[in-house]
C-alpha positions in Angstrom: -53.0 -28.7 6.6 -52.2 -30.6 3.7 -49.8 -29.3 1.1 -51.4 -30.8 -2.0 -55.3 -29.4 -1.9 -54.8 -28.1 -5.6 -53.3 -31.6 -6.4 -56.1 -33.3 -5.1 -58.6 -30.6 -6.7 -57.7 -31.5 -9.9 -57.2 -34.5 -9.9 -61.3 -34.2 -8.8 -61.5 -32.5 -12.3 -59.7 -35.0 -14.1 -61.5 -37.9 -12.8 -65.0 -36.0 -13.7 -63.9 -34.8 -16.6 -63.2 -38.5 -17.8 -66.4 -39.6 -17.0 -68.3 -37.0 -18.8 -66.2 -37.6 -21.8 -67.8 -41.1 -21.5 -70.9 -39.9 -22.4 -70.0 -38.9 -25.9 -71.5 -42.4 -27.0 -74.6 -42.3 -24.5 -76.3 -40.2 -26.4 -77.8 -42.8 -29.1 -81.4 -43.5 -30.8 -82.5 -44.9 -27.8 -81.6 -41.5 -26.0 -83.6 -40.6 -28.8 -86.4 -42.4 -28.0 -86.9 -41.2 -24.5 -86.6 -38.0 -25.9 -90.0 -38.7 -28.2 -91.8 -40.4 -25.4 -92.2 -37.5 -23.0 -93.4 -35.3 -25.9 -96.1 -37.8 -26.2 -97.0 -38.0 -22.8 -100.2 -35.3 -21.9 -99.1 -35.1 -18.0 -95.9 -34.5 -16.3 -92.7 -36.4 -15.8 -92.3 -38.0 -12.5 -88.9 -37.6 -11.4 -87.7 -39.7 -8.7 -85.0 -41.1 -6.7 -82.8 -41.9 -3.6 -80.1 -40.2 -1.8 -77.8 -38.6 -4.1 -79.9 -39.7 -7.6 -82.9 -37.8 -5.3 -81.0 -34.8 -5.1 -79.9 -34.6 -8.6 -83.3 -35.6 -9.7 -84.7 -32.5 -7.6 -82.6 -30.3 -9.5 -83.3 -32.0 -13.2 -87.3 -31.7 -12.4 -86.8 -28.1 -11.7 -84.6 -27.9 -14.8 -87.5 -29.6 -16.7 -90.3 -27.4 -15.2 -88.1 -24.0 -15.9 -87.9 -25.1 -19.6 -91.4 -25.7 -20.7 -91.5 -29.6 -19.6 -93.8 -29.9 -16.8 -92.4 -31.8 -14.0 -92.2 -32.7 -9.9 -90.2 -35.0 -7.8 -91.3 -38.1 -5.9 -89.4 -39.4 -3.2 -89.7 -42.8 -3.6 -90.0 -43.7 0.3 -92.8 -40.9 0.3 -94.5 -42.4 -2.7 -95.4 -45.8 -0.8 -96.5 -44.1 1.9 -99.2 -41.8 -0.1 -97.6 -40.0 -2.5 -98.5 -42.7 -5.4 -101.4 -40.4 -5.6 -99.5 -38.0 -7.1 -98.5 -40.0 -10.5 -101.2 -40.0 -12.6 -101.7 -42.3 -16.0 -100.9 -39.5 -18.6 -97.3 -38.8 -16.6 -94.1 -40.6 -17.2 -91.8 -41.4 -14.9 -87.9 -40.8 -14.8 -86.4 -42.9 -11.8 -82.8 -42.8 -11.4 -80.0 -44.9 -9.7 -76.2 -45.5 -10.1 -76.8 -49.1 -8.8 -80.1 -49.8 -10.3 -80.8 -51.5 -7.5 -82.1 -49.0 -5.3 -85.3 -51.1 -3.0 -86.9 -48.4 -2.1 -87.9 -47.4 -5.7 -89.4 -51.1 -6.0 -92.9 -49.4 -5.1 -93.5 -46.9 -7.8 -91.8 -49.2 -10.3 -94.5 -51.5 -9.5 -97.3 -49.4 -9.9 -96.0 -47.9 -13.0 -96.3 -51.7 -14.2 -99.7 -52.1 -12.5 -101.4 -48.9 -14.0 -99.4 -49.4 -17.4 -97.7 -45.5 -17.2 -94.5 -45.4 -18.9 -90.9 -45.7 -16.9 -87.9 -44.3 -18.2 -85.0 -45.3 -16.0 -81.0 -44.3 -15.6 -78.9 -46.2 -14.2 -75.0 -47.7 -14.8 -76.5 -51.3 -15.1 -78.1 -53.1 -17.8 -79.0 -55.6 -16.4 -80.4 -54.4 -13.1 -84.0 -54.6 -11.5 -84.6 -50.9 -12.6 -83.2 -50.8 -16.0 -84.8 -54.6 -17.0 -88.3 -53.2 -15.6 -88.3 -49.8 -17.4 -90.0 -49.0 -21.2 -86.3 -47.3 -22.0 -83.8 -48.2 -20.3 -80.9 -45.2 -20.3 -77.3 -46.9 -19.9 -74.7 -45.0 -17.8 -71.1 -45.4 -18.7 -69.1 -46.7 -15.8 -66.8 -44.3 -14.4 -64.4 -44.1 -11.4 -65.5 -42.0 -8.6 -63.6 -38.8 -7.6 -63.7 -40.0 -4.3 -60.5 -41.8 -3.3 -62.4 -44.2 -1.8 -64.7 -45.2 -4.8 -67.7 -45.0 -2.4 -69.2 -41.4 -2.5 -71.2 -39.7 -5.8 -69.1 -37.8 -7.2 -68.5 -38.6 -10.9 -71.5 -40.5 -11.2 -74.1 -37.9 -9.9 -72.5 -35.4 -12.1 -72.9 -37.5 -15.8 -76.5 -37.5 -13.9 -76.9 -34.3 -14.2 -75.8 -33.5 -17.4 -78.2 -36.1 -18.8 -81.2 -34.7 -16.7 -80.1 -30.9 -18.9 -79.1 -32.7 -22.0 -83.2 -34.0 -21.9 -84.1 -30.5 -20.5 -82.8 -29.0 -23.7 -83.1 -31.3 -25.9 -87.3 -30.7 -24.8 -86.8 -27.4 -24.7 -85.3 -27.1 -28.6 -88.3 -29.7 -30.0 -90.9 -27.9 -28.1 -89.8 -24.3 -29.6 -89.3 -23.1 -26.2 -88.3 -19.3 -26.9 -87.0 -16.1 -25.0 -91.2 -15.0 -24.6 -92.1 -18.9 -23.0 -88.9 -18.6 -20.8 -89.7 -15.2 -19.1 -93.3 -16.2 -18.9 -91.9 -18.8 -15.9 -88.7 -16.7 -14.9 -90.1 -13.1 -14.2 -88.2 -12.1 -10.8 -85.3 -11.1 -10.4 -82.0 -10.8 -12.7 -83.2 -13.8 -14.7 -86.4 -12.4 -15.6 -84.8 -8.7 -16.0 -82.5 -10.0 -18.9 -85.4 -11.0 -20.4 -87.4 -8.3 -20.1 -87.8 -5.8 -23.4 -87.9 -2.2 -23.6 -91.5 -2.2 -23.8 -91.8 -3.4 -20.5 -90.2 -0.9 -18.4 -89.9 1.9 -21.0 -91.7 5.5 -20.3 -94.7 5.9 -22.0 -97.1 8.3 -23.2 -96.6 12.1 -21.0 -93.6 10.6 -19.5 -91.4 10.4 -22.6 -89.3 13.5 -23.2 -90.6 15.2 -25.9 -90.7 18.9 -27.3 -92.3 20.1 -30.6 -90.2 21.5 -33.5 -89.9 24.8 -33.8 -89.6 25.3 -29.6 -87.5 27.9 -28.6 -84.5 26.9 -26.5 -85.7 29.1 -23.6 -88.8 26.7 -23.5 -86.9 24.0 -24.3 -84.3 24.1 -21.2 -87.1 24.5 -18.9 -89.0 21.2 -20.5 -85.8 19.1 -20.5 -85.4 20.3 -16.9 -88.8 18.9 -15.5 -88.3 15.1 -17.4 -85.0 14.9 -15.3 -83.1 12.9 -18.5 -80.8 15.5 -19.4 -82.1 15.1 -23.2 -85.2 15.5 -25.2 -86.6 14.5 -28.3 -87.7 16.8 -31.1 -91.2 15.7 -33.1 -92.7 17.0 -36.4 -96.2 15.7 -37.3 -95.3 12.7 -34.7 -92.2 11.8 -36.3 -89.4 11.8 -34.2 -87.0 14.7 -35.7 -84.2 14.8 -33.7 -82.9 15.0 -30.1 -81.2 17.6 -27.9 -79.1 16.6 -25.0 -76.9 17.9 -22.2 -73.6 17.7 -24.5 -75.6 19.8 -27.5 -76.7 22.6 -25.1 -72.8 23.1 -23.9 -71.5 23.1 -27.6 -74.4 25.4 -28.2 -73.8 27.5 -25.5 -73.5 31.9 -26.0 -75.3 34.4 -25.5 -77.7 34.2 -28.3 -78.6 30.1 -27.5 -82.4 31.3 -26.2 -83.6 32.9 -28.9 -82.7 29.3 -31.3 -85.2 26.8 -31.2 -84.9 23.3 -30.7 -84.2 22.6 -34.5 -80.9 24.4 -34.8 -79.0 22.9 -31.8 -80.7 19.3 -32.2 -78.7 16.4 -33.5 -81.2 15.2 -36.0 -79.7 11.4 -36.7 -81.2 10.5 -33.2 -80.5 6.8 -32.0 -83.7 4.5 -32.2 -84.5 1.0 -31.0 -87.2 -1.1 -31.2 -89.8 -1.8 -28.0 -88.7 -5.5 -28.4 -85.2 -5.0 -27.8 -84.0 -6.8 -25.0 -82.9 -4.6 -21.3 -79.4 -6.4 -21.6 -78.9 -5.6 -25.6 -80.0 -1.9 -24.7 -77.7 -0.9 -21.9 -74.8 -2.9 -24.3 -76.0 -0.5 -26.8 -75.7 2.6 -24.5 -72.8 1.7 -22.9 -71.1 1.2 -26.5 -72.1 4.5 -28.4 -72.1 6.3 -24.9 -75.4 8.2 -24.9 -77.6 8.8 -21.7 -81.0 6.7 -23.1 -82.7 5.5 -26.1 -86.0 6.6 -27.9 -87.9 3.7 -28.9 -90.2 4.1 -31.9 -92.4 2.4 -34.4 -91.5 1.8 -38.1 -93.0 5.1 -38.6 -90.5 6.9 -36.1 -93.4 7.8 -34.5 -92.3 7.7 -30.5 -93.8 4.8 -28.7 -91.5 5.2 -25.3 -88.2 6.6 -23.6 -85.0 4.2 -21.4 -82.9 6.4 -19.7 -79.3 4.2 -18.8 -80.4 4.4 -15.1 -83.5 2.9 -15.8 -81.5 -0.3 -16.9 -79.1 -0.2 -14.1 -81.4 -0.5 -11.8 -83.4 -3.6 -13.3 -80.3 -5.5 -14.4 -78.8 -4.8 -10.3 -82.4 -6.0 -8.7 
């Protein structure tokens, strides 16, 4: 085995890193431009592309689709064999190649000329076939591949892909594409669990853990008991009092402790949150102050729901 892997490693990291330095200066007014004309555009945008620009432009019209911009790939070969269908005249398309010479988009740049739909291209060429036919033509730096032989994407397909997020982003920021739009499209799993609020998975109603001022301890113990929290809140006219937990009952604890109620042994500066508090924020919260769950209430303190820490454990692990 080789003794310099880490040598050649970075030197990988070098050469990419160079080339995405490059791109300080690509993002100009006509970056700009390309920017405004798919938020004019009613439809989708038309990603497309061959070989390793297809498989960077798979990833960028996911990207796009994930962030609020509509958006599907084309393989170009597919696309001259049926898939044309698929482009309609309120889309725009994004067609990528290093080369900009890539025959095999030739097809769908010519019907994007014959049915006058706008083509955004990137490429490393100015004055190639793609970047002379395209409405905007998006200018690559060149840049020397990581590849020792200068023959396999490397460099190259990565400044791709930043481009394909910087317009991802750049869409996402001018469309006001916020926390509630992005979990509308991400709902499984951990992504959509960091985005979920407290009023999504919080207990409601008879599930919350609640007991009535003036409840005698001896009541009290059984109630807290049943919920299964280890802790309780306290109300008065509604109004969320105060809170007994676990750690009160032992400081609390002698022979006289059932015949208190609730209001002598709670802790009345109870910690509250609001129901649109982030899952993540909350179990940062609880994990910070060290309590066991967190009552969630209305400007009123009136008690809208209950997140016990293992509630949030569980959804952040799905």
């Amino acid at each position: 085995m080789s003794n310099n892997i880490k040598e050649v490693a970075r030197k990988v990291l070098k050469d990419e890193a160079e080339g995405i330095a490059l791109l300080e200066s690509f993002f100009d007014e006509n970056f700009t431009l390309a920017i405004k004309k798919i938020l004019e555009i009613s439809g989708k945008v038309i990603v497309t592309g061959v070989g390793k620009s297809g498989h960077i432009g798979k990833k960028i019209s996911a990207t796009l689709s994930s962030t609020g911009t509509p958006s599907y790939f084309v393989h170009p070969t597919e696309a001259s064999h049926g898939d044309m269908g698929m482009v309609g005249s309120e889309d725009i398309i994004f067609a990528i190649s290093w080369s900009g010479e890539t025959s095999e988009l030739n097809d769908i740049v010519h019907f994007s000329k014959q049915n006058n739909i706008k083509l955004i291209s990137l490429t490393s060429s100015s004055e190639s076939h793609l970047a002379s036919s395209a409405d905007i033509s998006l200018i690559l730096p060149k840049a020397t591949e990581a590849c020792p032989n200068g023959l396999a994407p490397t460099t190259s397909t990565t400044m791709q892909l930043i481009v394909g997020d910087a317009i991802a982003i750049c869409l996402l920021n001018e469309r006001g594409f916020d926390k509630d739009k992005f979990k509308s499209l991400h709902p499984g799993g951990q992504l959509g669990a960091a985005l979920s609020t407290l009023e999504d998975i919080m207990h409601k109603e008879d599930t919350i853990p609640l007991l009535n001022s003036g409840t005698n301890m001896s009541e009290a113990l059984i109630k807290i008991s049943e919920k299964g929290f280890g802790c309780s809140g306290v109300t008065k006219n509604d109004e969320l009092i105060g809170i007994v937990t676990d750690g009160d009952l032992r400081r609390h604890m002698g022979p006289g402790l059932l015949e208190k109620t609730v209001d002598e042994i709670m802790n009345t500066n109870p910690k509250t949150v609001s129901q649109n508090m982030l899952a993540t924020d909350a179990l940062d919260l609880i994990n910070e102050i060290g309590i066991q769950g967190l009552f969630i209430v209305d400007e009123k303190k009136h008690p809208l729901g209950f997140i016990h820490f293992h509630d949030l454990i569980r959804l952040i692990k799905q």
